[in-house]
N, C-alpha and C positions, 0 to 999 in steps of 0.2 A: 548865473551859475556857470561853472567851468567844467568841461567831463574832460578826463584823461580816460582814452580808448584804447584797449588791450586788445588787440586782434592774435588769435592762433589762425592762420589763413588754411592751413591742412588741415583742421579739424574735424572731423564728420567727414572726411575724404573728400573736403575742400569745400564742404558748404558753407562753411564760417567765411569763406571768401566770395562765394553768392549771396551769402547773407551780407555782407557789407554791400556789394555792389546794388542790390535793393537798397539796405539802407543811406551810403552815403549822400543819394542827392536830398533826400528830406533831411540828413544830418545839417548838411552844407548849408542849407536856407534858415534855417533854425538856431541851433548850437552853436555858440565857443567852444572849439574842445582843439585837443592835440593828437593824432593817430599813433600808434606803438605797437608795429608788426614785427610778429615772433620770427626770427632765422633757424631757431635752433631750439634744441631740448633745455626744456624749464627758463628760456627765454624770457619768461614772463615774471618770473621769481625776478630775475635783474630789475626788471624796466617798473615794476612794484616797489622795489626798494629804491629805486631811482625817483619816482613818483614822490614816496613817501618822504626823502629829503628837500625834493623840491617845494613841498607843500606841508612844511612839518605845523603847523598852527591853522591852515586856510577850512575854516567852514564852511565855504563854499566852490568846493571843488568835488568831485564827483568821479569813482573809478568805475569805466564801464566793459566787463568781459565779454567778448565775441567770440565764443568757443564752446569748448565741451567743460563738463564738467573736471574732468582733470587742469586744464588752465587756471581754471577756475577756484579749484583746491591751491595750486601755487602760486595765485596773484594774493588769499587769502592769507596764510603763512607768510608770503615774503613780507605784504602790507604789517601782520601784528610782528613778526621777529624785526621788522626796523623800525615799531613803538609807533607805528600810524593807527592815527585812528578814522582817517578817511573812510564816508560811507563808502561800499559797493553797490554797482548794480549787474545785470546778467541779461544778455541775449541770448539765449541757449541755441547753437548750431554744432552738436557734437551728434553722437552714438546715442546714449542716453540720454540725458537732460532731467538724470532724477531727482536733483536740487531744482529742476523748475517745476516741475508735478509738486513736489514739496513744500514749496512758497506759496504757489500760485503766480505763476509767471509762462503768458501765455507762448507756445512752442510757436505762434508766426510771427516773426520778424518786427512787424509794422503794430502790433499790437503790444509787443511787451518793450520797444521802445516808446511808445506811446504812455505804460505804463511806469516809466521812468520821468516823460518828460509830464506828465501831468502830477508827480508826486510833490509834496512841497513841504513833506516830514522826514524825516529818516526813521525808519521803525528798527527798532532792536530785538532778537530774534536771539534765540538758543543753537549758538555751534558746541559740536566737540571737542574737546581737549585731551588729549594722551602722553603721556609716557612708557618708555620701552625700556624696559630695566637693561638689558642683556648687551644690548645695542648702545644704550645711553641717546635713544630718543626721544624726542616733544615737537609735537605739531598739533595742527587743530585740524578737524575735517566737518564738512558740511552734509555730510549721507550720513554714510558707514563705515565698519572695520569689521570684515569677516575672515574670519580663520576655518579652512577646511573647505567644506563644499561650493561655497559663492567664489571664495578667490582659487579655487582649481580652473571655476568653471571661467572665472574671467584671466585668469593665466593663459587657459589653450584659446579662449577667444582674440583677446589682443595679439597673439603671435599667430592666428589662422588666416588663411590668404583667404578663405571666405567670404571674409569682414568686410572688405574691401567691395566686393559684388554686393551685396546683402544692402552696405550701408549705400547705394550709388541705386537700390531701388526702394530706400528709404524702410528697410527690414532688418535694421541693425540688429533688434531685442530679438528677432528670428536666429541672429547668429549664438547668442547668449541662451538659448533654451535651442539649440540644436546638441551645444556640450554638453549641455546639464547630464542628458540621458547618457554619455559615454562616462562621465564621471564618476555616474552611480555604481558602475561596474568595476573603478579603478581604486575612489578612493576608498582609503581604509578609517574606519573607527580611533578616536585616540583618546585620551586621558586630560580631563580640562577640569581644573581646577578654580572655581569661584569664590571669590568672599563677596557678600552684599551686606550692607548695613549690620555689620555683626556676626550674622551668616555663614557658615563656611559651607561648602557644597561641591560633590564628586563627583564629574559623569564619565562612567568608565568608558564607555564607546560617544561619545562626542563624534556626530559627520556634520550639523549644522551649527554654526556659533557665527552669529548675528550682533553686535550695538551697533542699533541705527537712532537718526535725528530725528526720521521724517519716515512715513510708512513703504518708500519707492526707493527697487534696487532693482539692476539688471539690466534697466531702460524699458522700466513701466512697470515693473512685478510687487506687486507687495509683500514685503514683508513681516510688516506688523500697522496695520488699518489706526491703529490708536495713538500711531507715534507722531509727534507734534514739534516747527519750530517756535511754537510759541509757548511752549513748555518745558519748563526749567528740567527739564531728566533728558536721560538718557534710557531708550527701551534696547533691552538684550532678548534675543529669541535663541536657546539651545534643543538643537532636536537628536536624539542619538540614534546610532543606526541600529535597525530591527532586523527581522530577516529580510530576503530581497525581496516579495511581495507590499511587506509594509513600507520598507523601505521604496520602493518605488511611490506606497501609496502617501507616502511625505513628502516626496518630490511634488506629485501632480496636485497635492494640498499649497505647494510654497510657491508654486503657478498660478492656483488659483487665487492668490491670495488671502487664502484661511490656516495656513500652517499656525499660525499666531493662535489664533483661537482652538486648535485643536486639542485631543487629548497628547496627542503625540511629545508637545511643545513646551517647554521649562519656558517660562515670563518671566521677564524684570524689568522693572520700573525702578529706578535710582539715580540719583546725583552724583554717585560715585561710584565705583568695580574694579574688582582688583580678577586676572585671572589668568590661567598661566598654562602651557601643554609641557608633557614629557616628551614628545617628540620631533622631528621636524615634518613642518605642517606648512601649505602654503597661507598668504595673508594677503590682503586686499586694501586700502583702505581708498576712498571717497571713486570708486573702481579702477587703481591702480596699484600694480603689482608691488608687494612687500617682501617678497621672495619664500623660500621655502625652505624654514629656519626654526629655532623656535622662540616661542610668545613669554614673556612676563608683561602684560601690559596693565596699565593703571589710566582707566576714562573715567573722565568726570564732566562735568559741562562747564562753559563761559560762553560770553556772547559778542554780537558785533553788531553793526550798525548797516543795514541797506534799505536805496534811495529807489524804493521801487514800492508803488502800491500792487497788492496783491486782486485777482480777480476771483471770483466767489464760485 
């Protein structure tokens, strides 16, 4: 087996390059593979599509991310939009790492490479799929896509000099629920529009809107305990905003990870969603910034292939 390794060396304020320095001398004794360090922003999109010509037919080669989960998002898309189907697998060294709480892909180093090299299937797993009408976009994500409260709160997080401290004493998810509470104050209520299986559906104050893959957003938070990659749907959680007491007490419910199961909480379970704001809103997807624009999006699911056994 051959691995092509994707390194983001800045990731997690440079763990993904502590992370290699662990890993490469057990790589070096072990493995064939090739190294491919990021210079620049979506670096990784390139050296994926590079990848994928280089090995347009080989079933036995192997792409392995060394990052956060945003690298991660765009070694994914670059790999399907140049028609690879190379598995992936995942060292999680970012901020979050809520695609590895999601699989089951252990957060140390030496365990969830180990989890790659003892694997000898590639398992096929439910990604997201979208379209953006307005924009004329398509991409696929392996979290989520939230509109309103989760990408305000990861807007002011990715641009807060905070992050930076926080993530360097390994409290990155401290930085992502320190905005939550300023955001409750800022954002506003909006008008979100669903269709589900036939369905059509109006929530006039819309502050939470959720489709995720897997139940972890934020970097550890749950957002919906039932959400599955190994289930062909996509789960949506919308929560609309109450007055500021309830409204606080939805916040400290999507903390706990019970906002899904509450009364509070609109559910969906589907393969397909069409839904759309009247305003401009901020957007998030797999926790990176979509801007603050407005949504017609249409998710649905497809799948991919990774070279990684999960742990129980």
């Amino acid at each position: 087996m051959h691995y092509e390794i994707i390194l983001n060396p800045t990731a997690g304020n440079g763990k993904a390059q502590k992370t290699w320095n662990i890993l490469r001398p057990v790589i070096e004794g072990q493995l064939d593979y090739s190294l491919h360090k990021t210079d620049y922003a979506n670096h990784e999109a390139f050296f994926a599509k590079r990848i994928a010509k280089a090995y347009p037919h080989n079933s036995d080669t192997v792409v392995i991310v060394i990052s956060g989960d945003g690298t991660l998002h765009n070694v994914l898309n670059g790999l399907i939009k140049a028609g690879s189907a190379l598995p992936l697998s995942y060292i999680p060294a970012g901020t979050g790492n809520d695609f590895a709480r999601g699989y089951g892909i252990s957060l140390n180093p030496e365990k969830a490479l180990q989890q790659i090299i003892s694997t000898a299937k590639a398992r096929t797993i439910t990604i997201g799929h979208y379209t953006e009408s307005i924009k004329n976009e398509e991409g696929y994500f392996l979290n989520n896509i939230g509109i309103g409260f989760d990408a305000a709160i990861v807007s002011r997080t990715n641009s807060s000099k905070t992050k930076k401290g926080l993530n360097k004493l390994r409290l990155g998810n401290f930085s992502y629920l320190s905005k939550a509470f300023g955001v409750i104050y800022d954002q506003q209520p909006f008008q979100l529009t669903l269709q589900e299986q036939g369905h059509h559906y109006i929530f006039a104050n819309a502050f939470i809107v959720v489709a995720t893959n897997h139940p972890y957003i934020g970097g550890g938070f749950q957002i919906d305990r039932s959400a599955s990659v190994n289930d062909d749907a996509i789960n949506m959680v919308i929560a609309e905003r109450k007055n500021w007491l309830l409204t606080l007490w939805e916040v400290i419910q999507f903390g706990r990870g019970k906002l899904a199961e509450s009364r509070f909480a609109h559910r969906f379970h589907a393969k397909a969603l069409h839904y759309s704001t009247t305003s401009l809103e901020f957007g998030q997807i797999d926790g990176e910034n979509m801007g603050n624009r407005f949504y017609d999006l249409n998710v649905d699911t497809s799948h991919y292939q990774f070279w990684q056994e999960p742990h129980n």
